[in-house]
C-alpha positions in Angstrom: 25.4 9.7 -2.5 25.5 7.1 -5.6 27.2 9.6 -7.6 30.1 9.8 -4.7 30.1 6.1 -4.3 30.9 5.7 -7.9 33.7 8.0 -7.8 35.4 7.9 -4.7 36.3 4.0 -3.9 38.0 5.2 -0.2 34.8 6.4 0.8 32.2 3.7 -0.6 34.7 1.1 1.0 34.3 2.8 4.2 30.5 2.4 4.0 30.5 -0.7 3.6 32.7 -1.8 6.3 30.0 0.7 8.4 27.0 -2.0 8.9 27.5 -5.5 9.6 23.9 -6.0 7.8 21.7 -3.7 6.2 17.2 -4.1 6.5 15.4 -2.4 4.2 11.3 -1.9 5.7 8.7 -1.1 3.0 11.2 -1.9 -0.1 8.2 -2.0 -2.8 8.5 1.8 -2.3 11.6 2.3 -3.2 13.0 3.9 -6.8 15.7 2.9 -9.0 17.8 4.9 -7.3 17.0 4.5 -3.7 17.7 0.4 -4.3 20.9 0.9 -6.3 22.0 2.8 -3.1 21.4 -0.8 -1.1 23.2 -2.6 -3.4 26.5 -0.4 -3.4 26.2 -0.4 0.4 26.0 -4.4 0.2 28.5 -6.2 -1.6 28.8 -9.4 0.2 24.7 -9.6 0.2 24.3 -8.5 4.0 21.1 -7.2 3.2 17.6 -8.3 4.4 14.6 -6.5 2.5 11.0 -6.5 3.8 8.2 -5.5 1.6 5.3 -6.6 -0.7 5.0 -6.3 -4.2 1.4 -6.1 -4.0 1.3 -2.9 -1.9 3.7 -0.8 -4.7 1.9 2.0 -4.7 4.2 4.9 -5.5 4.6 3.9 -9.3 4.5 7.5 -10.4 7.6 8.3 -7.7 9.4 5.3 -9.6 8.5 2.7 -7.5 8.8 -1.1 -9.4 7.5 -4.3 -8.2 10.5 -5.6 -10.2 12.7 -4.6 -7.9 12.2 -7.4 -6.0 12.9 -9.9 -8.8 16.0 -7.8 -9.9 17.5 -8.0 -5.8 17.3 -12.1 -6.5 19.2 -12.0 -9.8 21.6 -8.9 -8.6 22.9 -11.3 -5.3 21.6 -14.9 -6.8 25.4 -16.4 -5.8 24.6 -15.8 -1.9 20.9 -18.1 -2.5 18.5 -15.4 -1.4 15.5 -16.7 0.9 12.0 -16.3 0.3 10.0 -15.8 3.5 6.3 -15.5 2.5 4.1 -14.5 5.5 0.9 -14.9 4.3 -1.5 -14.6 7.7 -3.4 -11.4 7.7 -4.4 -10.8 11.1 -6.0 -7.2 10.3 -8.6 -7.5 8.1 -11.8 -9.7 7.7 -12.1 -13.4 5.8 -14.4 -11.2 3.4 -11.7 -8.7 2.4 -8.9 -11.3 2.5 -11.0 -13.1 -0.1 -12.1 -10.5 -1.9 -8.1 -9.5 -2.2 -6.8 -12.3 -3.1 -9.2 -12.8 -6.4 -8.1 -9.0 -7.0 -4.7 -10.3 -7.1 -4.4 -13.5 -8.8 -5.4 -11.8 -11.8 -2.4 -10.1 -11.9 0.1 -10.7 -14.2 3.7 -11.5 -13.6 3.6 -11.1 -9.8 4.2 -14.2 -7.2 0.9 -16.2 -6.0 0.6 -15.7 -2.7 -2.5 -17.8 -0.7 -3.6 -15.2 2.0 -4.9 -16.6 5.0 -6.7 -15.1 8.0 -8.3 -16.5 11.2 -10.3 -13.3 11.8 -14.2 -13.4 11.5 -16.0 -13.4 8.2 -17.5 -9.6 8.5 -19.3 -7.5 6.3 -20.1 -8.3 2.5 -17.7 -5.9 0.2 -19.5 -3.9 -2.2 -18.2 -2.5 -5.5 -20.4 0.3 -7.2 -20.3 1.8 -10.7 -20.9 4.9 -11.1 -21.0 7.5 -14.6 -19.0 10.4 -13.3 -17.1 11.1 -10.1 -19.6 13.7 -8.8 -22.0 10.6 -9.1 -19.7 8.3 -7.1 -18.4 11.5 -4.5 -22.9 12.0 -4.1 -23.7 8.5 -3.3 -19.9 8.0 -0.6 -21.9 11.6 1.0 -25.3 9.5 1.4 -24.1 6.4 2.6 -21.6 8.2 4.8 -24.7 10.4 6.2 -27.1 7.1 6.9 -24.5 5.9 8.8 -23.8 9.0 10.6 -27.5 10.2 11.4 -30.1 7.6 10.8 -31.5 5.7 13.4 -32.8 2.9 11.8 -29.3 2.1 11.3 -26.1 1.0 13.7 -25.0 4.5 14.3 -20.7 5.0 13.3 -18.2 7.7 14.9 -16.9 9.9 12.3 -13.4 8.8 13.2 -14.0 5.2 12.7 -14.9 5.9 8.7 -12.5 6.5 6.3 -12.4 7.5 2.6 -9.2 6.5 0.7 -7.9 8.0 -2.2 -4.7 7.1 -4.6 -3.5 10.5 -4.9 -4.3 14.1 -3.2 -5.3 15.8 -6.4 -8.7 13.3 -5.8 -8.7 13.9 -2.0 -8.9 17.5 -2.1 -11.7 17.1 -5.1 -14.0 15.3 -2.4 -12.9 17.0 0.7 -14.0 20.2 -1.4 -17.5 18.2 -1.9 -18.7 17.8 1.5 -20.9 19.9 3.9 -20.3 20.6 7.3 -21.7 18.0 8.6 -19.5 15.4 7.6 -16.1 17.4 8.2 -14.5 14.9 10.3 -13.9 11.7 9.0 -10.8 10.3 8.0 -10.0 11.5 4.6 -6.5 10.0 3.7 -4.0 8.8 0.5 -3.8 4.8 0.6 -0.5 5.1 2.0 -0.9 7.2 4.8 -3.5 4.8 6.1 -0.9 1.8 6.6 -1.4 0.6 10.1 -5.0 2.3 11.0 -8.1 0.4 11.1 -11.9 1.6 10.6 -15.2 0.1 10.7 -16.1 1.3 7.1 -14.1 1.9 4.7 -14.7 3.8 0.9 -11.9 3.2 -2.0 -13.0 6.1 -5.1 -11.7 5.5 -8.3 -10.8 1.9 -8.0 -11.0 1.2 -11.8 -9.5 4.5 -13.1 -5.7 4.0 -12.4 -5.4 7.7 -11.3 
């Protein structure tokens, strides 16, 4: 499409005139390519993009957190907005917290102060382990108390999730468990956008993979 844009002038003209404005949803996902697209479509800066830098997950697909400080500079003579919602209604004041220090460490991103009016829930716990078949063992037992013993408020399989960055780790644990825990939500980061579980497990926070 970008190639035929940048060849044929008749026809990128004609898409332009197609859409009086142009949204983009989810725009930290987007590539080089995918955003250069937007731009040639929007000439006059009839473009509204929704996204959050924070959640740019698909690096390795050529996603870039720039991108949103390169849309500013790219229509800067039409005064771009900044519209920061910053209320989580989702998740608990514990996670918000716990996010938000996760975040302001960060370099060269924009503060954000991430409010919620939720309740305070459950402590979050971060574990270190030696090896990943250490880590996958203890996600098994704590998954299993949960699960089966009494002495403890007893969770549905479907309302605990494991998360994983990438499915190359996914399949490693799914390949780790027994029979008895087949069943509970074993997903990529991204495909668990918009769902909601009791307890959740993040592998391999530390490791970048």
């Amino acid at each position: 499409g970008i190639q035929i844009f940048e060849t044929n002038e008749k026809i990128l003209a004609e898409w332009q005139k197609k859409y009086e404005h142009v949204i983009i949803d989810e725009f930290q996902d987007n590539n080089y390519l995918q955003t250069l697209f937007a731009k040639k479509l929007t000439p006059k800066g009839h473009i509204t993009i929704v996204g959050d830098e924070d959640q740019c997950v698909f690096t390795f697909q050529g996603a870039n957190p720039k991108n949103f400080e390169n849309f500013k500079i790219h229509y800067e003579k039409y005064h771009p907005e900044d519209i920061i919602l910053k209320t989580n209604y989702r998740s608990t004041k514990n996670i918000v917290e716990k996010s938000q220090l996760l975040l302001d460490v960060q370099k060269n991103r924009q503060k954000k102060e991430l409010i919620t009016n939720n309740e305070l829930g459950s402590n979050v716990r971060v574990c270190e382990f030696l090896t990943e078949k250490n880590q996958f063992e203890w996600i098994r037992n704590e998954i299993s108390e949960r699960l089966f013993m009494k002495t403890r408020n007893l969770v549905q399989k479907n309302n605990i999730a494991v998360l994983f960055r990438t499915n190359k780790q996914k399949k490693r644990f799914e390949q780790s468990l027994t029979d008895e825990l087949k069943g509970i939500e074993i997903l990529t980061v991204h495909k668990s956008k918009g769902k909601e579980y009791s307890t959740v497990f993040i592998p391999n926070v530390m490791d970048g993979n």
